[in-house]
Structure formats: C-alpha cells, structure tokens
N, C-alpha and C positions, 0 to 999 in steps of 0.2 A: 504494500500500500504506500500512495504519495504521502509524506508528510508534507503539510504545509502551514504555517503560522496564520491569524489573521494576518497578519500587514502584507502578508506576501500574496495571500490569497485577494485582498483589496487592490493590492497594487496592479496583480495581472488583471482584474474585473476592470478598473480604470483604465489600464494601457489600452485595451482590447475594447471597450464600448470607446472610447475618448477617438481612438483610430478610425472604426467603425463610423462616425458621427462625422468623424472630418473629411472618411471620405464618400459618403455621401451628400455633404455640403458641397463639397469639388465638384462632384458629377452635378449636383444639379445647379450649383451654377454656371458650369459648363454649358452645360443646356439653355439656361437663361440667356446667356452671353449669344449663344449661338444664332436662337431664336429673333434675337432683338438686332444684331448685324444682318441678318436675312433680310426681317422687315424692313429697317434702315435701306436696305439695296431696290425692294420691291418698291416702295415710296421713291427714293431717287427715278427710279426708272419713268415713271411718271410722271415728273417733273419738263416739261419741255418750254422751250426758249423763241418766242415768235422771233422770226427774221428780219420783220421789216419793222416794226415797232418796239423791238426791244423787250415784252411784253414775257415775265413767268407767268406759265398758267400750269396746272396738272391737267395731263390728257387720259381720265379714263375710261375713252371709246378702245374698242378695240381693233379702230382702224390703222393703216400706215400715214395716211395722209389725216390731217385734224386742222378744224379751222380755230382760229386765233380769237378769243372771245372779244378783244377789244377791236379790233380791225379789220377781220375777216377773212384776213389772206391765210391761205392754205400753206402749211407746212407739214414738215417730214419728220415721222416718228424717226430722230434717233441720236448719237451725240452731236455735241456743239460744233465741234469741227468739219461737220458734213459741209462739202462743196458741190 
C-alpha cells in the first residue's frame, strides 16, 4: 500500500485540479481568441470603399458589383487596390 501524508496527498489534489483548471482556461480561451479574429475578418470583408466618393459603407448583398448608398455609382466587391 501507498503511504501518503495529508500535505502530500493535498499537495498532489492541488497540483492536478490547479493544472486541470489552467488548462482548460487555455483551451477555451483559445477558442474565444479564435472565434473573435474570425469575426473581426468576416466584418472586414464587408466593409467596402466607394471609388468615386470616397464613401465607407458595409456591403451585405451578396453580389460582386454593389451600388454606393450615397452616390450610386457601382463598385467592385473586393480590396482597395483593385485597378
């Protein structure tokens, strides 16, 4: 049979939940982190830049082409540097 003391038997009960606890705080805030960089990129993506007026609006039709709410002119789903 193991002998074991209180202090030693607390000490392993501590290390081992205290471990346990940490790493499932990691994992889920892993998850969180992950979740929230995702959306941040989903919202970006919708964010579009009229061409002729300078004009942020979010575009979410799910066309390629979206007209500009202040001015009307049709522009091109997609990054800023399109030529």
């Amino acid at each position: 049979m193991i002998s074991l003391t209180v202090g030693q038997f607390c000490s392993i009960f501590l290390i081992f939940f205290l471990s346990l606890f940490s790493i499932l705080w990691l994992r889920s805030y892993c998850k969180f982190k992950y979740f929230h960089t995702q959306q941040n990129k989903d919202i970006l993506r919708l964010f579009q830049k009229c061409k002729v007026c300078n004009f942020e609006y979010i575009n979410r039709e799910g066309t390629i082409f979206s007209h500009c709410p202040i001015c009307g002119s049709i522009n091109k789903k997609g990054g800023e540097d399109d030529n």
